[in-house]
N, C-alpha and C positions, 0 to 999 in steps of 0.2 A: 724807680719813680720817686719823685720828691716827696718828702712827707708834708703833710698840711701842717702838721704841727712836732716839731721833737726838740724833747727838754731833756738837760742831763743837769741833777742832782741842783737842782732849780730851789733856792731858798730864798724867803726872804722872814726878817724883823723886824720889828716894828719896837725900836728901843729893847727891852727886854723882854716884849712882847711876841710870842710866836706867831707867822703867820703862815706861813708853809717851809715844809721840810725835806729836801733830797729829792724833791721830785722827777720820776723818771718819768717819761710819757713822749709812748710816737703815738699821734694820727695819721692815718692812712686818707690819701684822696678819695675821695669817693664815695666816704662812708657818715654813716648819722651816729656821731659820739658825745654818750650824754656823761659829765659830771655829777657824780651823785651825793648830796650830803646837807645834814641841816646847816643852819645859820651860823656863821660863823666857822665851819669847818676850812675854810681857803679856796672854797671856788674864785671868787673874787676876784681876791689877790693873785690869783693863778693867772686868770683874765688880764688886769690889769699890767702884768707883765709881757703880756704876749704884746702890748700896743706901747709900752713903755712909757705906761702913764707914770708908773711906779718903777725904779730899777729894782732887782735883785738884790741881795746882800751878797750872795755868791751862785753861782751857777749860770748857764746860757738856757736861751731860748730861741726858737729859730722857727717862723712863721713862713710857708709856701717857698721855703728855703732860704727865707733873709733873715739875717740876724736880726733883734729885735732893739736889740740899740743901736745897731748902725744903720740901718735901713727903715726905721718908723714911719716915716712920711709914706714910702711905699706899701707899707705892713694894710697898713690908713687907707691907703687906694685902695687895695684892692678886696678889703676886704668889708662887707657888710657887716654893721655892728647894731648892738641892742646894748646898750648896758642898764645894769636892773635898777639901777636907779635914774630911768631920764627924765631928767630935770632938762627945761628948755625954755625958750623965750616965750612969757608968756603975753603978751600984745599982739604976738602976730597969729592970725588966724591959722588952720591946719595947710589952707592950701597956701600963704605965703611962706609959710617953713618949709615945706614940700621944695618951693620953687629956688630956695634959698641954698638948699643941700641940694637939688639936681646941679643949681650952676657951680657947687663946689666940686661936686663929683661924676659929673656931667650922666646923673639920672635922667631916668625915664621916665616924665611926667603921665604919659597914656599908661606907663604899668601902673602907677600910684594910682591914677582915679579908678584904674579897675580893681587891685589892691584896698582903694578905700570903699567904693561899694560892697567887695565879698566880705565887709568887715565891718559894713555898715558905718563907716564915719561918715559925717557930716564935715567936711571941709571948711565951710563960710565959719565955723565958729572960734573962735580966738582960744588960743593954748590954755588959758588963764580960766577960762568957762565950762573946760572941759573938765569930768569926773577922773576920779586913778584909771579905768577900765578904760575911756576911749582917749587920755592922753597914750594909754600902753597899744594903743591900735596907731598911734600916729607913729611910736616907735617902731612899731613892727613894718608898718611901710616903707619908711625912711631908709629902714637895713636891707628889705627885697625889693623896692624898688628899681634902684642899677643896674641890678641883675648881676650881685657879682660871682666869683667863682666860688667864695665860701665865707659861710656866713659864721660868728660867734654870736649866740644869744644866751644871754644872762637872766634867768627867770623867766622866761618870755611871753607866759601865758599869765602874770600873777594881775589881779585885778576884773581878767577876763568872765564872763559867763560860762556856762559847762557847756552851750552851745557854737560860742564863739573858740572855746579850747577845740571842741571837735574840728572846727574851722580851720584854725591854727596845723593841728597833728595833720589837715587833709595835705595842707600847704607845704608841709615839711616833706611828708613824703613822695607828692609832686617834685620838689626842687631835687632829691635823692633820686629817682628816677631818670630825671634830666641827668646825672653824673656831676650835682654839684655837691659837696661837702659840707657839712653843718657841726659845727660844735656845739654844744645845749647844755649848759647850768642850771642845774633842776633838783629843791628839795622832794619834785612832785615825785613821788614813786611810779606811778599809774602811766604818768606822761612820757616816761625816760623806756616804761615797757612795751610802751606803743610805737613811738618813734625812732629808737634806735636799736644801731646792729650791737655796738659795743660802749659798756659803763664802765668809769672809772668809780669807784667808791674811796671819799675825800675824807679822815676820821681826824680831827684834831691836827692839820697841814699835814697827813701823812696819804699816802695812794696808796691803800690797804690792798684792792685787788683791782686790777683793768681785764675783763675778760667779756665775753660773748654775754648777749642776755640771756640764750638758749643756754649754756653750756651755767650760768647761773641758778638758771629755771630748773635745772635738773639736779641739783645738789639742795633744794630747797625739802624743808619737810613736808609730807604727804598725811595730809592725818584719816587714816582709813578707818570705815565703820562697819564689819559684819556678823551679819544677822544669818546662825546656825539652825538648822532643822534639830539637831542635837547639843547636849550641853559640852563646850570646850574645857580646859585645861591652860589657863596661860603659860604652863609651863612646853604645853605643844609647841609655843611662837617665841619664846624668847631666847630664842638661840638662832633664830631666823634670821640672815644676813640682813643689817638695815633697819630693822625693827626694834625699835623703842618702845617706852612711856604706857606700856602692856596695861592695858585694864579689861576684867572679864567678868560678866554677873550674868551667869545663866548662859540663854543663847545668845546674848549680844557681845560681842569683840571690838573693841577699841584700840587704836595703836599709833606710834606713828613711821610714819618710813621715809628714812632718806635715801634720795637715790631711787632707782628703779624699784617696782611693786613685784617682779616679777619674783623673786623668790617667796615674795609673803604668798602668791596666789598661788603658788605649788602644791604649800605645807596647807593651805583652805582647802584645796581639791581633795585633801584625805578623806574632807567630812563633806555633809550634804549643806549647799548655801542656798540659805534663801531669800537672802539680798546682800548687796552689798553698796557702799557707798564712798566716795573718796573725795576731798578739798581739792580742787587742783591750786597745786603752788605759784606763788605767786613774789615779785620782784621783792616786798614789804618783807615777806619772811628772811627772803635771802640777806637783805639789808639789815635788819637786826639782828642777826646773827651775827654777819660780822663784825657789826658795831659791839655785840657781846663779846664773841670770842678775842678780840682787841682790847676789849676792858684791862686784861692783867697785863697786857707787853704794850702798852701806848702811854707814853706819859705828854699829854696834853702841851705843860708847860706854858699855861698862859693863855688867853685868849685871843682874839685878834674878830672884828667888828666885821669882817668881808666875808 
């Protein structure tokens, strides 16, 4: 099967300025893959090259299996876009911009009005009158509207309300259902755990790790809290596979574990528990960790605005 998306060692500069680096990366058809990283890490510029807004300085990239410099125009067709910064015409109301992109990319006006109702836009209003939140709703209809086979969104949700993001995440996972594919550019952590199967984490233009979010979720730290009928020993748990950052006062036990709990709840079962409590892990941990553990082998080299 064609990949939706595959890069080999994909870079580009921006003068002496780094903007991404070696980038390896397949997406798979079918699937909801989020870009994970703050401002300025190279989601952008990553974007950007897949439509060839921007060329590369070295490396290929190859969109639904067309090159992305020889084949742009097509990349364009068929593919639904957001980008996070849309800036657009601002005199014409929502619904003649609407009607302007259907006749360029032969949309689907009845999806857009039902699109702009679940989203609450008001259409009659002119681009230019609208606040940041419901210009980012005109974007987001613009890009599902066609209905095309895969969509990239570039921040997608930013400007939104917490109710209108629920909105958004209902809608994503609808179109993932259907068997369409979605790329997602997201500093949100919360958003990228809800929505997708598989995160790339983007550190200074480098793609630190592309892996499952489950297979993430489980390497994350656990911080467990138990409360002994008897007084423990931290020396009982710190030999315990997984089991860190040991803190003990009396009957209470503090620790943290990565990875599976199930060894720490073995060496608990010796004594008598009479409660216990645990964090479930979450995407934010796993995320700075590996923005930590990259601290010593990542050298930035510069910044870059995308």
């Amino acid at each position: 099967m064609t990949a939706a998306i595959s890069t080999a060692a994909l870079t580009k500069f921006y003068g002496e300025h780094r903007g991404v680096i070696d980038v390896d990366l397949e997406i798979n058809m079918g699937e909801v893959f989020g870009l994970l990283g703050p401002n300025g890490a190279g989601k952008t510029t990553c974007i950007r090259m897949f439509f060839d807004f921007i060329r590369p300085t070295s490396g290929t990239a190859t969109v639904l299996g067309l090159d992305s410099k020889c084949d742009s125009v097509e990349i364009r067709r068929r593919v639904g876009y957001l980008p996070g910064d849309f800036v657009t015409y601002e005199k014409l109301t929502g619904l003649e911009l609407l009607e302007y992109f259907a006749n360029l990319r032969d949309g689907n006006l009845t999806r857009a009005h039902v699109l702009a109702e679940r989203f609450n836009l008001d259409l009659s209003r002119r681009i230019g009158e609208l606040s940041r939140g419901n210009r980012q709703k005109v974007g987001l209809v613009q890009a599902f509207m066609s209905d095309p086979e895969f969509l990239i969104l570039d921040e997608p949700t930013t400007g939104l309300d917490p109710l209108l993001q629920q909105e958004f995440h209902k809608l994503v996972l609808e179109e993932a259902k259907d068997g369409k594919t979605l790329f997602v550019s997201s500093h949100v952590l919360s958003e990228v755990e809800i929505i997708c199967d598989r995160v790339g984490i983007i550190r200074d233009g480098l793609l630190v790790t592309v892996e499952e979010v489950s297979a993430l979720r489980e390497r994350a730290l656990t911080r467990v809290e138990i409360e002994f009928a008897d007084i423990v020993s931290a020396a009982d748990f710190e030999a315990v596979e997984g089991v860190t950052d040991v803190e003990v006062s009396d009957h209470l036990f503090e620790c943290n574990v990565t990875g599976s709990v199930d060894s720490l709840i073995k060496a608990a079962a010796k004594h008598t528990v009479n409660k216990i409590q645990s964090g479930q892990p979450g995407l934010e941990e796993v995320f700075l960790a590996y923005y930590d553990s990259a601290n010593d082998r990542v050298d930035g080299g510069g910044s870059d605005a995308a």
